[in-house]
N, CA, C and O of each residue as an XYZ file, in Angstrom:
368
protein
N      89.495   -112.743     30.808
C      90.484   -112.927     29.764
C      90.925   -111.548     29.277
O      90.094   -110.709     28.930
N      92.190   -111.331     29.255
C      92.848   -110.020     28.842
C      92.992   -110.587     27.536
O      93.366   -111.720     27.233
N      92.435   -109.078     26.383
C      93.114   -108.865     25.230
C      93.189   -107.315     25.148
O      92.535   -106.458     25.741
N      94.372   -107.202     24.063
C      94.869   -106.148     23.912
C      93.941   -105.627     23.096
O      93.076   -106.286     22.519
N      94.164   -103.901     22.993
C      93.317   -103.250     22.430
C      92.996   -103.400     20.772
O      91.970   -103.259     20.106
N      93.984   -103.652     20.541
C      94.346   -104.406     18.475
C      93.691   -105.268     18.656
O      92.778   -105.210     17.832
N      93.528   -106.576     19.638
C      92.583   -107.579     19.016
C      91.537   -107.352     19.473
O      90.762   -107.967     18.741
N      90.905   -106.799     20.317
C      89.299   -105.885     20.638
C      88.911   -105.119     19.405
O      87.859   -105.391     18.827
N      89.839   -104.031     18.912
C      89.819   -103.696     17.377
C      89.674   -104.382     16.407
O      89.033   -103.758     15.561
N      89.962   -105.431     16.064
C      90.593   -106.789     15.133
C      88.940   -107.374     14.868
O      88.336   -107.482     13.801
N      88.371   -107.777     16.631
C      87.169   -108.675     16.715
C      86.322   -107.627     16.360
O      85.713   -107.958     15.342
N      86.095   -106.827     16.631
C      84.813   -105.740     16.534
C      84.781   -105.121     15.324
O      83.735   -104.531     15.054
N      85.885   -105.102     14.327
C      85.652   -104.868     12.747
C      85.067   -106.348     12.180
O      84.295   -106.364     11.221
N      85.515   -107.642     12.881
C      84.617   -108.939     12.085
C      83.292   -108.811     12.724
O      82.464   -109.284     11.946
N      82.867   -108.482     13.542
C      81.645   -108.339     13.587
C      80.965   -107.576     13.050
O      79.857   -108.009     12.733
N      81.302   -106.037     12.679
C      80.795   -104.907     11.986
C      80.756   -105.909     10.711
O      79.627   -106.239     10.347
N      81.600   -106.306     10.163
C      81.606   -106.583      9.059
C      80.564   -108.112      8.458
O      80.266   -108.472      7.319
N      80.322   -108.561      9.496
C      79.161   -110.233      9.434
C      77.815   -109.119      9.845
O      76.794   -109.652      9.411
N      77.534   -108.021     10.399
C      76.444   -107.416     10.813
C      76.329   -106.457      9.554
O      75.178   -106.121      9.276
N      77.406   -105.935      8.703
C      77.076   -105.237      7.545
C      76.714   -106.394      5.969
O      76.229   -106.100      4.877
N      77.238   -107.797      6.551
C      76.837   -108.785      5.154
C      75.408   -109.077      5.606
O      74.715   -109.350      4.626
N      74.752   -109.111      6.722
C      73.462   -109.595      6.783
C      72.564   -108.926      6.276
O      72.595   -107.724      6.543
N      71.365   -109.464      5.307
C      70.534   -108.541      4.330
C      69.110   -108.394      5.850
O      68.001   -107.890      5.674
N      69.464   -108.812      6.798
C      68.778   -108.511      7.383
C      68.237   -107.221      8.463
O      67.171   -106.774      8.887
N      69.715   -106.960      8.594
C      70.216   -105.474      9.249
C      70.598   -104.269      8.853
O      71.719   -104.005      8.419
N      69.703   -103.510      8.984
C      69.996   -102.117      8.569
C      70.587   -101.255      9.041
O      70.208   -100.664     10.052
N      71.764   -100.968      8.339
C      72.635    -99.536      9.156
C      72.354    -98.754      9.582
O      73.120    -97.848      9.254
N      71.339    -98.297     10.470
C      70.857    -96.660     10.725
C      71.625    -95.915     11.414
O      71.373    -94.737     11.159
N      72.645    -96.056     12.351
C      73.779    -95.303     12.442
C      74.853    -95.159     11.750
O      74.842    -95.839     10.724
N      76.059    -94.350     11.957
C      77.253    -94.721     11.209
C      78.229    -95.392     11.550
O      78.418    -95.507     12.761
N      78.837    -95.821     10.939
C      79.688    -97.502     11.472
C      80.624    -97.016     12.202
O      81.266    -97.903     12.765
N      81.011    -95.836     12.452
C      82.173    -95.622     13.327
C      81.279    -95.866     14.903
O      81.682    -96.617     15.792
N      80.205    -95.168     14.959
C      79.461    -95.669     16.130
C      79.330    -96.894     16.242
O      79.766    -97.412     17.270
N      78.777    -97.620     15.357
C      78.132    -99.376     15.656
C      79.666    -99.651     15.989
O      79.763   -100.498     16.877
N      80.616    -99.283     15.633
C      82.056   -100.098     15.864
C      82.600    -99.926     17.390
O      83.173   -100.760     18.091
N      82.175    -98.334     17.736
C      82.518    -98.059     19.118
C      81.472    -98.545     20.052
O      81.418    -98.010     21.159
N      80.796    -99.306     19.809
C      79.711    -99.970     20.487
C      79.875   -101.439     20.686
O      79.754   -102.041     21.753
N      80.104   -101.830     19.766
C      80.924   -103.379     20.013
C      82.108   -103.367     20.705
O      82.210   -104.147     21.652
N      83.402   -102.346     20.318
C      84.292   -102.572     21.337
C      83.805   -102.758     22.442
O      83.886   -103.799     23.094
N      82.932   -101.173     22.932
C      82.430   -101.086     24.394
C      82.134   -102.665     25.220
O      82.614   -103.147     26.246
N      80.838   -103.306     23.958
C      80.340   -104.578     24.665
C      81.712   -105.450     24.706
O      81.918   -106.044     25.764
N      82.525   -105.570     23.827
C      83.512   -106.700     24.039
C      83.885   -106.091     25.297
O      83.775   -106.810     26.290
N      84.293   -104.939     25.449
C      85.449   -104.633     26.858
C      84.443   -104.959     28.157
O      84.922   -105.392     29.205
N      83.254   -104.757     28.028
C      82.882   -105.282     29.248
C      82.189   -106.403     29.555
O      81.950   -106.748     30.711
N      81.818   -107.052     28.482
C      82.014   -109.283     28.526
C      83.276   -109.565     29.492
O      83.209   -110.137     30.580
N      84.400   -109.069     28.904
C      85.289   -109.061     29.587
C      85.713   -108.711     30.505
O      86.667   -109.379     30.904
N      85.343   -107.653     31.261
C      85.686   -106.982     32.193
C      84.619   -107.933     33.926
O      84.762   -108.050     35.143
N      83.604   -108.366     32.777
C      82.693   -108.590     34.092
C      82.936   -110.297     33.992
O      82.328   -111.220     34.534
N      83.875   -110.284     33.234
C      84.189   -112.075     33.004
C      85.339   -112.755     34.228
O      85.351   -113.850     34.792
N      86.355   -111.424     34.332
C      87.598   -111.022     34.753
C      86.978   -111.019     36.659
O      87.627   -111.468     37.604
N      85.935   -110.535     36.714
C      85.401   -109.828     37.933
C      84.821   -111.307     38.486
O      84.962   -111.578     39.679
N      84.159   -112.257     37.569
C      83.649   -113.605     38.055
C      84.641   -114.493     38.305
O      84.613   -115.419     39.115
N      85.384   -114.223     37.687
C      86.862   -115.253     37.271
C      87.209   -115.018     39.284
O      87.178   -115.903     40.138
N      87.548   -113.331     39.498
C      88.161   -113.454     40.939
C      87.341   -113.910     41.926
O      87.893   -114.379     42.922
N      85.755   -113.873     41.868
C      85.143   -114.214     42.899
C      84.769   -115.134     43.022
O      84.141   -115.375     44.053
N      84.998   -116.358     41.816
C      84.979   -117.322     42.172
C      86.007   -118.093     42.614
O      85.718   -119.116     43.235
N      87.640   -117.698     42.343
C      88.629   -118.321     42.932
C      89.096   -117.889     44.437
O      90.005   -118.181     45.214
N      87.840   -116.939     44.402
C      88.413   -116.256     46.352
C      87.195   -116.548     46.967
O      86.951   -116.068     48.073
N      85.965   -117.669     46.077
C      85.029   -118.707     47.182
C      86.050   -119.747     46.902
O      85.975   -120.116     48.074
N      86.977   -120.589     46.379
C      87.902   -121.764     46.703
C      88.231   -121.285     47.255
O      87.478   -121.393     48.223
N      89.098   -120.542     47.532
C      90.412   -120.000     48.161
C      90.101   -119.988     50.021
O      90.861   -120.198     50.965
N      88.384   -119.581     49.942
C      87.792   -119.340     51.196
C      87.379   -120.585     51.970
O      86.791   -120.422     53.039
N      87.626   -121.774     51.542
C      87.392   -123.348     51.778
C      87.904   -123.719     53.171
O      89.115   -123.575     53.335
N      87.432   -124.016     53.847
C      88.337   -124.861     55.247
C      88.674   -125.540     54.544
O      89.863   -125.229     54.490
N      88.543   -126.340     53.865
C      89.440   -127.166     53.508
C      90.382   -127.072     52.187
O      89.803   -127.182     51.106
N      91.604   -126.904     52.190
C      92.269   -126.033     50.988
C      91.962   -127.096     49.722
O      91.711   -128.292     49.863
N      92.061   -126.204     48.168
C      91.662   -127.444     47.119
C      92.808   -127.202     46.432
O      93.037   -126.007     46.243
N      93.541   -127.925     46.033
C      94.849   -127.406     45.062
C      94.177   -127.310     43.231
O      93.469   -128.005     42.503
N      94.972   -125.926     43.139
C      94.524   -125.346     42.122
C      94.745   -126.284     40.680
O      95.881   -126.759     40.679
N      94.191   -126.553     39.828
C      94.895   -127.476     38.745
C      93.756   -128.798     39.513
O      93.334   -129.329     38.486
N      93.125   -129.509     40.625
C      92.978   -130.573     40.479
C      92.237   -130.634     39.947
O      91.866   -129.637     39.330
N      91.352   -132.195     39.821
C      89.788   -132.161     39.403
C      88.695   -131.640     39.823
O      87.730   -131.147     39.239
N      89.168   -131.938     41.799
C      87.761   -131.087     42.757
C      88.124   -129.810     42.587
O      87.126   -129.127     42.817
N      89.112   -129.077     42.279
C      88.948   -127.410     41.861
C      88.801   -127.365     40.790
O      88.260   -126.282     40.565
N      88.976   -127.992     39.731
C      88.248   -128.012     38.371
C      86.617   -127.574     38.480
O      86.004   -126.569     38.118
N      86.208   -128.858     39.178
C      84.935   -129.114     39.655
C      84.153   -127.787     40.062
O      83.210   -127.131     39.621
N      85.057   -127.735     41.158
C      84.582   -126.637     41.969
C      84.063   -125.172     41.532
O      83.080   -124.521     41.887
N      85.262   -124.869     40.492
C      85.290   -123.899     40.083
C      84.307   -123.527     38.564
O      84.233   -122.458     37.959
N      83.651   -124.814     38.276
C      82.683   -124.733     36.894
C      81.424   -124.611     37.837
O      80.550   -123.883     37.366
N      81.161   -125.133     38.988
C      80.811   -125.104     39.504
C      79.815   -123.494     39.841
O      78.704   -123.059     39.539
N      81.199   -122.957     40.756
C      80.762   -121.778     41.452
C      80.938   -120.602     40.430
O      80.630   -119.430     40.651
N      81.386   -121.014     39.481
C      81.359   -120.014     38.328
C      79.912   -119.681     37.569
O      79.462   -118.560     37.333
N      79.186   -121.237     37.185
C      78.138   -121.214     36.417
C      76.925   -120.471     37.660
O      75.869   -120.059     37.179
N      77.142   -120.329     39.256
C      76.695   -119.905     40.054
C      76.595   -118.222     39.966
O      75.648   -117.442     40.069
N      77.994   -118.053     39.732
C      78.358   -116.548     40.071
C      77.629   -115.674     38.398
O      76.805   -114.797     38.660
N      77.836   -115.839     37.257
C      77.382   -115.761     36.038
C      75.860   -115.768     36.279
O      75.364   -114.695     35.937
N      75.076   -116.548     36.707
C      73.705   -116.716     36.710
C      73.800   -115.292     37.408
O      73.835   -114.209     36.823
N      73.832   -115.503     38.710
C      73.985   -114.482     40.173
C      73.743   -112.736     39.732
O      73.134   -111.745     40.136
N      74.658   -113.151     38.646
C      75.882   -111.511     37.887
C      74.738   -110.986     36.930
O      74.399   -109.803     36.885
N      74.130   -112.087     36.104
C      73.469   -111.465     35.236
C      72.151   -111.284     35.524
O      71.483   -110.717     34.659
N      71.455   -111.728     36.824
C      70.165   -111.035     37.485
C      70.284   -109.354     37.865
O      69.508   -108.399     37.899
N      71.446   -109.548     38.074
C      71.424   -107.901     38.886
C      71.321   -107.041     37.573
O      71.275   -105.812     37.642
């Protein structure tokens, strides 16, 4: 999922800001860091989301038998080989 850099900015100040209301968490850095640290993690949730997204539509794509995109069996298919590729992604 593409977002622009304003709403990566946007999300990562509501989080600074639910991680600065919790009486449970202590600031020990300074928030310009904790802030450039959440972007970082948002940009690469995303980035490695983007990376599952293609390898799982180029195992359909790789099918003898073609699946049209939009049906149910590529619906299927694709929650499928996704919840595969995610497991797969996050061992390494």
């Amino acid at each position: 999922m593409r977002l622009s850099e304003d709403r990566i900015s946007h999300l990562s100040h509501l989080v600074l800001d639910m991680l600065m209301q919790d009486r449970n968490v202590d600031a020990i850095q300074p928030e310009e860091r904790i802030l450039r640290e959440i972007k970082r993690t948002i940009a690469d949730e995303l980035k490695f989301d983007d990376e599952a997204d293609t390898a799982v539509r180029t195992m359909i794509q790789s099918l003898s038998r073609k699946v049209p995109e939009g049906s149910r069996e590529w619906e299927v298919l694709y929650q499928k080989y996704r919840e595969e590729e995610l497991r797969r992604r996050r061992k390494l």
